[in-house]
Residue frames relative to the residue before (quaternion, step in Angstrom):
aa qw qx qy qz dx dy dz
X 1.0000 0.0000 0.0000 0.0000 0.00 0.00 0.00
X 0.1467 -0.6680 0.7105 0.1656 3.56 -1.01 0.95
X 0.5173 -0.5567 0.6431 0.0945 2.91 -2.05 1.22
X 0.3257 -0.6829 0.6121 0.2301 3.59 -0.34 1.18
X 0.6184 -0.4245 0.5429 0.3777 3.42 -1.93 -0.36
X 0.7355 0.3491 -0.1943 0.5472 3.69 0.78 -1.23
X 0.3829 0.5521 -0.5250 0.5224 4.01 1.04 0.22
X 0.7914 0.4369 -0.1915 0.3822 3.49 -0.11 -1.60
X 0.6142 0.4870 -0.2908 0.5487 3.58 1.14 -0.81
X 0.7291 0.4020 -0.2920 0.4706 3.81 0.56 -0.82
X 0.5796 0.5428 -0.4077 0.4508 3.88 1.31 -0.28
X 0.5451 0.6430 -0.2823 0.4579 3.59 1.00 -1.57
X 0.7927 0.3932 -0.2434 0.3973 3.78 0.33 -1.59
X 0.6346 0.5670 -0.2843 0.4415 3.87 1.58 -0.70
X 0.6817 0.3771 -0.2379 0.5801 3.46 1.44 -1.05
X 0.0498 -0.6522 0.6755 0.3403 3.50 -0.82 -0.33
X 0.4585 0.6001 -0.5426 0.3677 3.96 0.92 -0.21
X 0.6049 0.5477 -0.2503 0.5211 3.38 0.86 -1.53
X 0.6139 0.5791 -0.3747 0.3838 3.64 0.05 -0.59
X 0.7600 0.3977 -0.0906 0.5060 3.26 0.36 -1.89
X 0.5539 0.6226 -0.3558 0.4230 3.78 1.15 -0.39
X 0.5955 0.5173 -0.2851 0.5445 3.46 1.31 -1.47
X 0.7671 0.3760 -0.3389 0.3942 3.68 0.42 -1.40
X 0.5064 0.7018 -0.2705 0.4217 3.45 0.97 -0.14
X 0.7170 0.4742 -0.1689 0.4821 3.10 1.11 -1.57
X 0.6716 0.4940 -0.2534 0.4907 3.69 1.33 -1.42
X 0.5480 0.6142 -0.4470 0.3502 3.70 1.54 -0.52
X 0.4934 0.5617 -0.3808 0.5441 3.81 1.30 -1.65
X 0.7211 0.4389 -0.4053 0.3508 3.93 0.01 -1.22
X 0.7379 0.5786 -0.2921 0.1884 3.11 0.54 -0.83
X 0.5729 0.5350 -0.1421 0.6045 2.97 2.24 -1.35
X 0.3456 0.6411 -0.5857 0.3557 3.57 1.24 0.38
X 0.8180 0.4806 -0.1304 0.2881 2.33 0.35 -2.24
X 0.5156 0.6468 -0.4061 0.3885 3.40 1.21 -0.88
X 0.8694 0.1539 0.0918 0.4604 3.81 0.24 -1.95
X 0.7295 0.1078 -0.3603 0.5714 3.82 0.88 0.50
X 0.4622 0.4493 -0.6609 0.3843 4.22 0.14 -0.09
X 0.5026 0.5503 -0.5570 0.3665 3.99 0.21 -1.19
X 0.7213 0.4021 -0.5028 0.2555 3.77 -0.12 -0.90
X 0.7566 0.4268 -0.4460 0.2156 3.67 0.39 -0.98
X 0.8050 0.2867 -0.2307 0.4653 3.57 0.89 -0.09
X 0.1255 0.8100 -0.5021 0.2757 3.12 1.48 1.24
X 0.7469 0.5006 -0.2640 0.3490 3.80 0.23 -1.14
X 0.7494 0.4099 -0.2839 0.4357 3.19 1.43 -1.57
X 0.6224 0.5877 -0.4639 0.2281 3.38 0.82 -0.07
X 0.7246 0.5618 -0.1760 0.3582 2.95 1.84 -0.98
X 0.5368 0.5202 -0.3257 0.5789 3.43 1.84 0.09
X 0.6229 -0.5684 0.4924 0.2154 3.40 1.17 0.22
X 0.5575 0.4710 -0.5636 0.3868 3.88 0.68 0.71
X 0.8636 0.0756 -0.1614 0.4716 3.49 0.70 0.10
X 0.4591 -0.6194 0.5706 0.2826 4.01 -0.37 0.81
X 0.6243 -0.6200 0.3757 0.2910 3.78 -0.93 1.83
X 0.4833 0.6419 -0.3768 0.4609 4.07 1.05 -0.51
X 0.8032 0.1838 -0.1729 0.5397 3.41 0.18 -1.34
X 0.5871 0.4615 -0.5388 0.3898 4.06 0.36 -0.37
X 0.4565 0.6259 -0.5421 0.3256 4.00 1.07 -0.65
X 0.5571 0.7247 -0.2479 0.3210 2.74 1.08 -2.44
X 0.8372 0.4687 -0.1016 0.2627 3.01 -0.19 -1.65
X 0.5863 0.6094 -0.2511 0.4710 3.13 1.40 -1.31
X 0.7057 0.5035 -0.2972 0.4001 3.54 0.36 -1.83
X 0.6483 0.5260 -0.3659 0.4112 4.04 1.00 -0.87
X 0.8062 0.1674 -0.1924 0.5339 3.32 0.58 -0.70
X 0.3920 0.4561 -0.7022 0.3811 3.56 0.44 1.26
X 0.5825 0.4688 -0.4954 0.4422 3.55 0.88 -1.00
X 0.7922 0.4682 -0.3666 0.1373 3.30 0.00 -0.93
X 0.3333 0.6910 -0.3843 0.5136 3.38 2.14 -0.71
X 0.7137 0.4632 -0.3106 0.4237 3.81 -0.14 -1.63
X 0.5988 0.6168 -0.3459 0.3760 3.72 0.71 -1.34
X 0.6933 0.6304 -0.1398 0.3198 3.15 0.29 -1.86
X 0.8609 0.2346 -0.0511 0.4485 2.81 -0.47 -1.83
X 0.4690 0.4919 -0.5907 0.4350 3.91 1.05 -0.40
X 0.7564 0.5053 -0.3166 0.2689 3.72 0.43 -0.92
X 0.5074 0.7342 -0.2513 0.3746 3.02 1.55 -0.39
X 0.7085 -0.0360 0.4061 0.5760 2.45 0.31 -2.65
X 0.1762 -0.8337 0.5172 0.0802 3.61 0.20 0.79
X 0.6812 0.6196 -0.3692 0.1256 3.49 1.20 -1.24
X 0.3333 0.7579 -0.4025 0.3906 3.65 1.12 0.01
X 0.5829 0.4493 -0.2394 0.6333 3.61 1.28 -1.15
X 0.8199 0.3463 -0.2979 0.3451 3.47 0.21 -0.97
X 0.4755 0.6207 -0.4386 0.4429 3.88 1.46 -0.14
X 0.6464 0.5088 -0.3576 0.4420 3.91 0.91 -0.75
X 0.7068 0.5073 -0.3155 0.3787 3.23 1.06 -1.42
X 0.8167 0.4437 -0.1910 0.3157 3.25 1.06 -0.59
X 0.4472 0.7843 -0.2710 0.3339 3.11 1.96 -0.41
X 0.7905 0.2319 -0.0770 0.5616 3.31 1.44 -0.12
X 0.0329 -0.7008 0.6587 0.2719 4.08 -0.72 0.56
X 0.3703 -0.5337 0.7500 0.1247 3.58 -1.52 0.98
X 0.4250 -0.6302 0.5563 0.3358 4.50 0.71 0.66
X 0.7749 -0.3962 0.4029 0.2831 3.50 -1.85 -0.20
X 0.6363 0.4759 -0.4520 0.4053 3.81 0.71 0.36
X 0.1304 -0.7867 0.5571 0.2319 3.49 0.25 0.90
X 0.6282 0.5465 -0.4972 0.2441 3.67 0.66 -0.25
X 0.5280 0.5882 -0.2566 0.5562 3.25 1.33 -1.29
X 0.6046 0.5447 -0.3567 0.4588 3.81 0.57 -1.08
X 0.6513 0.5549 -0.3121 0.4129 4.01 0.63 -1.13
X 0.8338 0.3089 -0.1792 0.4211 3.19 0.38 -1.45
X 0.3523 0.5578 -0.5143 0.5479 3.98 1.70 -0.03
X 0.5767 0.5131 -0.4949 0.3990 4.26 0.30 -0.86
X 0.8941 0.2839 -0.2031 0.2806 3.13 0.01 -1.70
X 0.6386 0.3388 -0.5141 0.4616 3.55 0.90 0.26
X 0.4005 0.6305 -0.4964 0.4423 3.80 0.75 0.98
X 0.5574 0.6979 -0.0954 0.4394 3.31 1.34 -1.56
X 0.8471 0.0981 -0.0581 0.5191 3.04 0.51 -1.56
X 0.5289 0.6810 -0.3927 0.3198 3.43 1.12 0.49
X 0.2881 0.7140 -0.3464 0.5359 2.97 2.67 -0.46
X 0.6820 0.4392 -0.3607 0.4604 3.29 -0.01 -1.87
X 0.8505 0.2650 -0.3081 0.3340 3.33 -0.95 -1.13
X 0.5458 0.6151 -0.4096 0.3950 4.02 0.53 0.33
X 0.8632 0.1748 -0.0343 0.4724 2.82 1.05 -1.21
X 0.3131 0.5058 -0.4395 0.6730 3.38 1.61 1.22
X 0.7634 0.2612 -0.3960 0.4384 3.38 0.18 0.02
X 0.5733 0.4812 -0.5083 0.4259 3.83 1.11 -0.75
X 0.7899 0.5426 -0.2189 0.1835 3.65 0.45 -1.00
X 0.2320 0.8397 -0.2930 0.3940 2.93 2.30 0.88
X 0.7386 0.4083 0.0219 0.5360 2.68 1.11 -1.62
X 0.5813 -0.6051 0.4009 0.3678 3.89 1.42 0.44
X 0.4769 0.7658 -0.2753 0.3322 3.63 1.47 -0.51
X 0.3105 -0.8018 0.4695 0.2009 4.20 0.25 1.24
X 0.0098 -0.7338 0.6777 0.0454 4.11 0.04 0.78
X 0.1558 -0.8162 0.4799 0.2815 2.89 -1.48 0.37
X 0.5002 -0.7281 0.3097 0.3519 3.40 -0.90 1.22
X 0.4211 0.6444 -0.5519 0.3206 3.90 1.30 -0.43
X 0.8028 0.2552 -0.1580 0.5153 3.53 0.29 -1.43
X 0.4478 0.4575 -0.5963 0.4844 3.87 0.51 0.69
X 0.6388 0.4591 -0.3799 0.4867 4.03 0.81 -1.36
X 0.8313 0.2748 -0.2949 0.3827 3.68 0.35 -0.62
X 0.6524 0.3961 -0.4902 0.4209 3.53 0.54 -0.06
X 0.4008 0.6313 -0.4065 0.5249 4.21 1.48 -0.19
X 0.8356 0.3358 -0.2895 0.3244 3.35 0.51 -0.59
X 0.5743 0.4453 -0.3818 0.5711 3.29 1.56 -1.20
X 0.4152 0.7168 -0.4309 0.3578 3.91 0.34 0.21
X 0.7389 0.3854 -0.0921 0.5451 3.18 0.84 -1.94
X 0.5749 0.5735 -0.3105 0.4942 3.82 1.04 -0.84
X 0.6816 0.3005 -0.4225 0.5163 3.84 0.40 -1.07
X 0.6857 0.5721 -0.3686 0.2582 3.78 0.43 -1.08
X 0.6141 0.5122 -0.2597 0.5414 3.71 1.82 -1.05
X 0.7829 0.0518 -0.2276 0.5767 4.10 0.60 -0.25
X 0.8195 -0.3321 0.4065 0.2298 3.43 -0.11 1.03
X 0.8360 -0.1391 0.1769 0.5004 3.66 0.61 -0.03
X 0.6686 -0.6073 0.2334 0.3601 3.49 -1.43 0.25
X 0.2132 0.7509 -0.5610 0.2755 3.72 1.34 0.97
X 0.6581 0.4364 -0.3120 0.5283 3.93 0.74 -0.51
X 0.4939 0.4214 -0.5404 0.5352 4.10 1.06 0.45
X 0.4906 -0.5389 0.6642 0.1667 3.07 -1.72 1.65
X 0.2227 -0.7205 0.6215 0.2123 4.20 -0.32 -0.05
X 0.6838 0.6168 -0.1670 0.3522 3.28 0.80 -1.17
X 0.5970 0.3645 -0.1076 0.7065 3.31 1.78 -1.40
X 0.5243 0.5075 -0.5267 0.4360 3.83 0.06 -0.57
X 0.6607 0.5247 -0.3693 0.3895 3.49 -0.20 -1.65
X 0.7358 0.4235 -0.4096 0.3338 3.95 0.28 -0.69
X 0.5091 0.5761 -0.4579 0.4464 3.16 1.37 -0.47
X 0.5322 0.6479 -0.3938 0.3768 3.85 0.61 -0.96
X 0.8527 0.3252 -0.2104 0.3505 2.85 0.43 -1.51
X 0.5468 0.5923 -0.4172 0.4198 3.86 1.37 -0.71
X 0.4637 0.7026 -0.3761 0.3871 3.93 1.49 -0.51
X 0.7376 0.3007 -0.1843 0.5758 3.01 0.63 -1.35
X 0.6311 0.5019 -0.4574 0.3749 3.75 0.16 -1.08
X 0.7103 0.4301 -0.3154 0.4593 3.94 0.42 -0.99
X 0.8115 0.1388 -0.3728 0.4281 3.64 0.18 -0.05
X 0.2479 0.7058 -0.4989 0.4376 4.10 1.21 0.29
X 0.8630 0.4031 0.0244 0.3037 2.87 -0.23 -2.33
X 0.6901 0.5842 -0.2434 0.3510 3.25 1.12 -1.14
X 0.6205 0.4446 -0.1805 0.6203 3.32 1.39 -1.70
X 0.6383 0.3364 -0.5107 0.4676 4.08 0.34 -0.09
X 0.6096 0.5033 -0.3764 0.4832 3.99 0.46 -0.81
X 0.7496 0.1633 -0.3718 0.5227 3.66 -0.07 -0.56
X 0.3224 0.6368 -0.5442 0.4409 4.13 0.55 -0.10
X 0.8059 0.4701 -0.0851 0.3498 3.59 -0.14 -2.02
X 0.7347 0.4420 -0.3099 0.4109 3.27 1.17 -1.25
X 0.6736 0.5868 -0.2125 0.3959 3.18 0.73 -1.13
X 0.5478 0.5170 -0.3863 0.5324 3.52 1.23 -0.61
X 0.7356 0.2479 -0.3275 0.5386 3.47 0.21 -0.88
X 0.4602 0.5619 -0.6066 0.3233 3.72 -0.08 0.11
X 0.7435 0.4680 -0.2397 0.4133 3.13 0.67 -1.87
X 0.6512 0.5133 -0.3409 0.4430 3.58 0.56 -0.79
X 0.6072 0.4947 -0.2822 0.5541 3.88 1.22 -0.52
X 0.8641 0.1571 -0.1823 0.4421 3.18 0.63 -0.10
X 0.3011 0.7971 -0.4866 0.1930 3.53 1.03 0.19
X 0.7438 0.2969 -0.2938 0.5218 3.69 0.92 -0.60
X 0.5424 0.6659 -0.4562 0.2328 3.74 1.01 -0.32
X 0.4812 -0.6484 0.3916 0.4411 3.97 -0.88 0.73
X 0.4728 -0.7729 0.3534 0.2328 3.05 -0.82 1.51
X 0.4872 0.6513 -0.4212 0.4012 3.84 0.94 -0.38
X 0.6925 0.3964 -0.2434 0.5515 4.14 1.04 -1.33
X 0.5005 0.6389 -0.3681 0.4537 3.51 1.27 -0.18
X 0.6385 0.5413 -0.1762 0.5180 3.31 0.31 -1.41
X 0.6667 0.5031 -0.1766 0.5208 3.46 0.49 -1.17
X 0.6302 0.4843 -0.3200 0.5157 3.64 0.36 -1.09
X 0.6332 0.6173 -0.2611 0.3871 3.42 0.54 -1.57
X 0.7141 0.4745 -0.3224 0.4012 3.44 0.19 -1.36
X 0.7838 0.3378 -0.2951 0.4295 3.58 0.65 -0.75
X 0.3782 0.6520 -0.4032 0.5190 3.65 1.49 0.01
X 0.8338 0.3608 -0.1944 0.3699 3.46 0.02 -1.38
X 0.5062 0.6237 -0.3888 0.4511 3.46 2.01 -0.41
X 0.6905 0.4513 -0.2909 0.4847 3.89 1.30 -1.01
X 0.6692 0.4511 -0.4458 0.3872 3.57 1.07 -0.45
X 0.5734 0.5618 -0.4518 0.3892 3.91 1.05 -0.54
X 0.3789 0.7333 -0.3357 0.4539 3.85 1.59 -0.62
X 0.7181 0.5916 -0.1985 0.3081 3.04 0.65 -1.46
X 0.7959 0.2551 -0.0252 0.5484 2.56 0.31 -1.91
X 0.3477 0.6448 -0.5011 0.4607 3.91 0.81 0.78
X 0.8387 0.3621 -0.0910 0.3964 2.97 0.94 -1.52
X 0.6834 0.3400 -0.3298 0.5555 3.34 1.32 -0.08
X 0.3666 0.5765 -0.5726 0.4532 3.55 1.11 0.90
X 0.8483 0.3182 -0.2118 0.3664 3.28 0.68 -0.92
X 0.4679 0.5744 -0.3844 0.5508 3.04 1.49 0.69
X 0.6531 0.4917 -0.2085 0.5369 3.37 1.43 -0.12
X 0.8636 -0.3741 -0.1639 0.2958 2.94 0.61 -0.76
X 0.0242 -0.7017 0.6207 -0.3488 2.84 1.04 1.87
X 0.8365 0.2654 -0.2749 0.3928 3.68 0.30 -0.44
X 0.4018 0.5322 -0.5655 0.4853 3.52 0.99 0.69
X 0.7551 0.4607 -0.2862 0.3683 3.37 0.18 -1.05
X 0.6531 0.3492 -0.3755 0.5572 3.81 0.86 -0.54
X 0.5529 0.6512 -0.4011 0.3308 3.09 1.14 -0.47
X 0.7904 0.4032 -0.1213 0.4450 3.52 1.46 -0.68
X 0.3312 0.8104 -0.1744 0.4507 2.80 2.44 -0.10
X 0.7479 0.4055 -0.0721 0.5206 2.90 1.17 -1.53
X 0.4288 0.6320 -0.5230 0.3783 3.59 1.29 -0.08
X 0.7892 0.4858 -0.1845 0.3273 2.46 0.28 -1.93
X 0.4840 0.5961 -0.3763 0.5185 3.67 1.27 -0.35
X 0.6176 0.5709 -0.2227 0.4930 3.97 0.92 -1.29
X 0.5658 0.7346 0.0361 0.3727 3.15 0.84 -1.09
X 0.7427 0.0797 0.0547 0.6626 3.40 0.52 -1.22
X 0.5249 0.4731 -0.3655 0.6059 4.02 1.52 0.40
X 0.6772 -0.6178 0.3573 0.1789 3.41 1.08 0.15
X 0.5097 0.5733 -0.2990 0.5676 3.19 2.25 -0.47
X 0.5084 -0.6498 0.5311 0.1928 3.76 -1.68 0.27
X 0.7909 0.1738 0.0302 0.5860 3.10 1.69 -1.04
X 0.4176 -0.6434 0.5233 0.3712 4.06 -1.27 0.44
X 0.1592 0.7532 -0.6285 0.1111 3.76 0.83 0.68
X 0.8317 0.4432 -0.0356 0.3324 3.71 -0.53 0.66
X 0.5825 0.5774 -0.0729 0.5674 3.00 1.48 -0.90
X 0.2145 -0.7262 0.6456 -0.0987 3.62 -1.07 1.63
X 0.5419 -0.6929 0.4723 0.0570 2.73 -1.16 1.84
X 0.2220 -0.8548 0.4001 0.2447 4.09 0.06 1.32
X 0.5161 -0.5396 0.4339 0.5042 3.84 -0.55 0.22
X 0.7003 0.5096 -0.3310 0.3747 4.06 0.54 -0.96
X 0.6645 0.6074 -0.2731 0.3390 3.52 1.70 -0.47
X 0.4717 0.6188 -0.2683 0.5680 2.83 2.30 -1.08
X 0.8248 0.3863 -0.2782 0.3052 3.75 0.57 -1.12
X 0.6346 0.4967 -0.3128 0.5027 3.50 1.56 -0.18
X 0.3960 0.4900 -0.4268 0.6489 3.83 1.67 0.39
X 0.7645 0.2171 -0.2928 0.5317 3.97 -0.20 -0.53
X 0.7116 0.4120 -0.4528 0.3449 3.73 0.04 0.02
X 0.4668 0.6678 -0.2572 0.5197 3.43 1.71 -0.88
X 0.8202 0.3378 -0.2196 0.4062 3.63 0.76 -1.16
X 0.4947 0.7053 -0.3312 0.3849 3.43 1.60 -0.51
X 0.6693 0.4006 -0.2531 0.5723 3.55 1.66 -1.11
X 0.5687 0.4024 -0.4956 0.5187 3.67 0.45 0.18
X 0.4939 0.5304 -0.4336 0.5354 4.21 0.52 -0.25
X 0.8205 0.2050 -0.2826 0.4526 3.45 -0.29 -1.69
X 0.6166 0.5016 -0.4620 0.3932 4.41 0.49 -0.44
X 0.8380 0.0325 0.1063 0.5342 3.77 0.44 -0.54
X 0.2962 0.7869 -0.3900 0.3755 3.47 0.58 0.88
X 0.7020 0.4502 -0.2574 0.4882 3.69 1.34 -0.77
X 0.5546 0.5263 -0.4224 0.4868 3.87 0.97 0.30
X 0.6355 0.3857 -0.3206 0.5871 3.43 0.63 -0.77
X 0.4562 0.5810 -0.4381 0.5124 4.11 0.48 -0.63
X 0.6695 0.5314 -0.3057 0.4194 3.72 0.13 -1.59
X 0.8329 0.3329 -0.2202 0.3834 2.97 -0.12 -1.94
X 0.7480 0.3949 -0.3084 0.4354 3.72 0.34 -1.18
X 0.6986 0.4473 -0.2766 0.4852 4.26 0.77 -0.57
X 0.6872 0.6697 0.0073 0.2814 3.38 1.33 -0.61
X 0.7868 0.4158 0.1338 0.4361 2.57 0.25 -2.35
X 0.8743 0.3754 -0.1371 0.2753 3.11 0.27 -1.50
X 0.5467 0.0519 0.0740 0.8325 2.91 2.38 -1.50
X 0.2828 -0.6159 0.7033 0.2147 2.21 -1.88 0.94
X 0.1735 -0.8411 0.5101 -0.0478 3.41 -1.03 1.36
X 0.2136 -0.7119 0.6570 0.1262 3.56 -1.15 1.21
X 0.7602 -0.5904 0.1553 0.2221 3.35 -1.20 0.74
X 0.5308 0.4849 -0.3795 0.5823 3.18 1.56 -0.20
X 0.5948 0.3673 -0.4671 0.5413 3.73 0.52 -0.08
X 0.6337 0.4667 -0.5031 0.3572 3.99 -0.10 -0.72
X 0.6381 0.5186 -0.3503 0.4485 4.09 1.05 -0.95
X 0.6130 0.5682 -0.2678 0.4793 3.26 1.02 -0.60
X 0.7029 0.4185 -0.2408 0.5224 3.11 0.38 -0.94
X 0.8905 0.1439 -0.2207 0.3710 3.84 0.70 -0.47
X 0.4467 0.5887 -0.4512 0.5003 2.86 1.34 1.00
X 0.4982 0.6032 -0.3895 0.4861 3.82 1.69 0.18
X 0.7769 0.4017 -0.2712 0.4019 2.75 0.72 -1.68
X 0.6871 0.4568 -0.4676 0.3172 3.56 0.54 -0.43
X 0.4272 0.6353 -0.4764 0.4324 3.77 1.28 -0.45
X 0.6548 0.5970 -0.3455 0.3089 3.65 0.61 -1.04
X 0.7567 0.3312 -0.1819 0.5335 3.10 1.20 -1.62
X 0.4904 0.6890 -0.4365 0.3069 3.19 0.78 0.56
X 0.4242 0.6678 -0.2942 0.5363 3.01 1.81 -1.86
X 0.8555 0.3997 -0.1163 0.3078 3.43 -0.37 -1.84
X 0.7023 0.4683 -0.3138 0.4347 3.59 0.76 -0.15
X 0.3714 0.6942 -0.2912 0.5435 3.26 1.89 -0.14
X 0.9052 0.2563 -0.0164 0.3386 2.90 0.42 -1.35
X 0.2747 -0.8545 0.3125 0.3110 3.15 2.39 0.03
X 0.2366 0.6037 -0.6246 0.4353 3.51 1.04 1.68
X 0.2650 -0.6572 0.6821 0.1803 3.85 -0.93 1.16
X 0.0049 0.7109 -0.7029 0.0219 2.95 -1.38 1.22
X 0.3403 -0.6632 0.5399 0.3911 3.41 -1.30 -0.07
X 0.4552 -0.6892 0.4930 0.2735 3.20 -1.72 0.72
X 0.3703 0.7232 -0.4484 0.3726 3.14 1.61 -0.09
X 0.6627 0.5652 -0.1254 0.4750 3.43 1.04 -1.26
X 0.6708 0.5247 -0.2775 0.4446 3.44 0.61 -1.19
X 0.7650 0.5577 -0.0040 0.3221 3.49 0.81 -1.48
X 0.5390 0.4869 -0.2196 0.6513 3.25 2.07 -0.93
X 0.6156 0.6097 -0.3313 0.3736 3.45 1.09 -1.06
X 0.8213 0.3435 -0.1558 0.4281 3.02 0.45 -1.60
X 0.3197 0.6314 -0.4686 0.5287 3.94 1.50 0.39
X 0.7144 0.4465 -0.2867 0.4561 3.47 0.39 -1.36
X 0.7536 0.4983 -0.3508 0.2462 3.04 0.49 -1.28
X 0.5804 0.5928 -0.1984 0.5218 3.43 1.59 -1.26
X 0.7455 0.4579 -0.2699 0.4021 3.47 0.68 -0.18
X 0.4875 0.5727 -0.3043 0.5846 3.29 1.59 -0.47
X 0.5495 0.6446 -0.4259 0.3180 3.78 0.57 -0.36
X 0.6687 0.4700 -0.2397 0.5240 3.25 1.52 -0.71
X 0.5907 -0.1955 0.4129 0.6651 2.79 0.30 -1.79
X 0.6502 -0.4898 0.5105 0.2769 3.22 -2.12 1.44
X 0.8774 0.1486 -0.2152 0.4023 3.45 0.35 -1.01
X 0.1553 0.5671 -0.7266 0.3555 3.03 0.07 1.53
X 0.6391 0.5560 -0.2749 0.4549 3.78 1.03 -0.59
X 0.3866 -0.6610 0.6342 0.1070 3.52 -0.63 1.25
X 0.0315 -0.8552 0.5114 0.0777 3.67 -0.19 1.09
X 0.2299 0.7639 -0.4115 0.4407 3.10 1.94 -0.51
X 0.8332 0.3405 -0.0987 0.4243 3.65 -0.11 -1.67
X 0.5262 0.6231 -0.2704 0.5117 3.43 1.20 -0.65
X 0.6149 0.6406 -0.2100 0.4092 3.39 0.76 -1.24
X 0.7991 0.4561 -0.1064 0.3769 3.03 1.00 -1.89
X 0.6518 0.4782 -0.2820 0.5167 3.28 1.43 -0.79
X 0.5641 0.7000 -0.3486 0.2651 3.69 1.12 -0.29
X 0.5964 0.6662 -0.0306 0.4467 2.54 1.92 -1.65
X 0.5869 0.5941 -0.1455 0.5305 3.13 1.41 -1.06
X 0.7790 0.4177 -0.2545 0.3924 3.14 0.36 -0.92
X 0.5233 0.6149 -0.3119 0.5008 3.82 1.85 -1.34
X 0.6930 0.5145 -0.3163 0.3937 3.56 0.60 -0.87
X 0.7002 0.5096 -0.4045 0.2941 3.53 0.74 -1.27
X 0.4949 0.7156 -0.3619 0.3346 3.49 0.75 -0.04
X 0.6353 0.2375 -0.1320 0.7229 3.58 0.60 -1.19
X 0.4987 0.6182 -0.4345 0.4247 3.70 0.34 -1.12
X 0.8564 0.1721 -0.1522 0.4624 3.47 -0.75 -1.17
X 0.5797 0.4895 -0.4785 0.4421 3.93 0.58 -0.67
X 0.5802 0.4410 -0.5211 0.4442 3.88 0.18 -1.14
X 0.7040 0.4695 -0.4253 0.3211 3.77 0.13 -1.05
X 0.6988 0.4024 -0.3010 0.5091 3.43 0.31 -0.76
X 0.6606 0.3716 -0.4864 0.4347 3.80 0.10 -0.83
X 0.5124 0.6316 -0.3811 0.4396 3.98 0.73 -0.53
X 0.6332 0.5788 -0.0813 0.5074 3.46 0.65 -2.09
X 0.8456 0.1556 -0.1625 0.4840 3.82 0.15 -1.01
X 0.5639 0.4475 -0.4584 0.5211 3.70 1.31 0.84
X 0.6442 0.4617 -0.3249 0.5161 3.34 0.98 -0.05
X 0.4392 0.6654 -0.2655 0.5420 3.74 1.23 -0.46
X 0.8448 0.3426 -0.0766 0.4038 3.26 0.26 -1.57
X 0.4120 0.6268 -0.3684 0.5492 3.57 1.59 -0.63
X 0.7253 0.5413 -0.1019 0.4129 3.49 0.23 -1.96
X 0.8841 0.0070 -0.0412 0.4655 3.44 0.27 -1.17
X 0.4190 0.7493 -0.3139 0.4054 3.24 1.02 0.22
């Protein structure tokens, strides 16, 4: 079943739970865009192949097109969130357990991004949720095991894979080009590193553009009275109001995370920035294949490290490294306590 535009508009105006879920949902999107889209077109802005206006630009096209794509492809990434948790048989009780999950996203990652600090919103969306699930049955009967475990593995697979891929690339880059004149180089580069930020634009939104509709559509299941999105067809206008939604969270607060992840950590010359995002998108490529949610937050720091290590380790600012590491261990318990809290207090209230 496709979800029309005027379906979804005529549900939203009957539910107000359902309402506040959507505005909720586009809020998480928004704080995507704000503190993890910045990463895929973090480097090229900072080497200077494209001026933060047009990489926004650029970005927001090929997130839609990432979401577009691969939903047509491979959808099952959407269906690993949906399933990664059971919210039990009250879909009402089940609705309002979403939105204090939802907005437990928001307020996690609005506060990490104070501090310039890249969170990622995959494992904020999934620990928010297994949060709202243990808090709705009482314990860890509402954890999918089966779906959790991929998350395990996209942990490791995104910083493994990433730091060996941008490691590899860059080695052979450098060796390809070690005698080439380094001025037409540079040059070459700039428009390289413009097709790798493409990339990895587009396999953000192949990442996680479909988590979020992916959770969109619960809440849509949900407030229809259903438990699950069995059935249900991703609309093209949903894909384009997810990538335009995230484009304004980039262009409003996008240039700290830019800093910290293009910047901070390495300093990067343009054959390393192509490298580096031509890995990470290979990663999310690997993993969207295989519908294992990963974060690009992860993928992208990884493959920075990795591309920097080609020289020398301490070209790497571990200092910053550190900080994002930390950041990331916490969001787990971090962001769940909030929500299991959030969707007991929710459920008291509206319940």
């Amino acid at each position: 079943m496709e979800v029309s535009f005027m379906y979804f508009w005529a549900g939203m105006l009957e539910s107000p739970v359902l309402l506040v879920t959507v505005l909720f949902t586009l809020g998480v999107i928004f704080v995507n865009g704000w503190t993890d889209a910045p990463n895929a077109i973090a480097t090229c802005v900072t080497t200077r192949c494209l001026s933060p206006r047009k990489a926004i630009i650029m970005s927001a096209i090929f997130n839609f097109l990432g979401v577009f794509i691969m939903t047509k492809i491979n959808s099952s990434v959407a269906s690993t969130i949906s399933n990664m948790v059971d919210f039990g048989e009250n879909t009402h009780a089940a609705l309002i357990a979403l939105c204090a999950a939802l907005l437990s996203i928001v307020v996690y990652s609005v506060a990490a991004s104070f501090f310039g600090i890249p969170t990622s919103e995959s494992h904020s969306l999934i620990a928010g949720l297994s949060g709202a699930a243990i808090a709705l049955q009482h314990g860890v009967g509402g954890i999918n095991g089966s779906e959790w475990v991929k998350v395990l593995y996209g942990l490791v697979l995104s910083l493994a894979l990433g730091f060996f891929i941008g490691w590899v690339l860059c080695k052979i880059v450098t060796i390809l080009f070690q005698n080439a004149d380094r001025r037409k180089a540079n040059e070459g580069f700039r428009y390289a590193q413009i097709v790798g930020a493409a990339a990895m634009s587009f396999m953000h939104g192949a990442q996680d553009g479909q988590k979020f509709i992916g959770v969109l559509f619960l809440g849509v299941a949900f407030s229809n009275g259903q438990n699950s999105v069995a059935g249900m067809e991703i609309p093209v206008w949903l894909m384009l109001l997810c990538s335009i939604v995230m484009a304004l969270g980039t262009s409003v607060g996008g240039e700290k995370i830019i800093k910290s992840v293009g910047m901070d950590m390495v300093k990067l010359e343009r054959y390393q920035g192509f490298s580096a995002d031509l890995a990470g998108a290979v990663c999310l490529l690997l993993s969207s294949v295989f519908g294992i949610p990963v974060s690009t937050t992860h993928t992208k720091t990884s493959a920075i490290m990795g591309v920097g290590a080609v020289k020398r380790l301490s070209a790497i600012n571990f200092g910053v490294v550190k900080d994002m590491m930390l950041t990331w261990i916490f969001t787990f318990p971090g962001c769940g306590l909030i929500s299991f809290v959030m969707a007991k207090v929710f459920m008291y209230i509206f319940g």
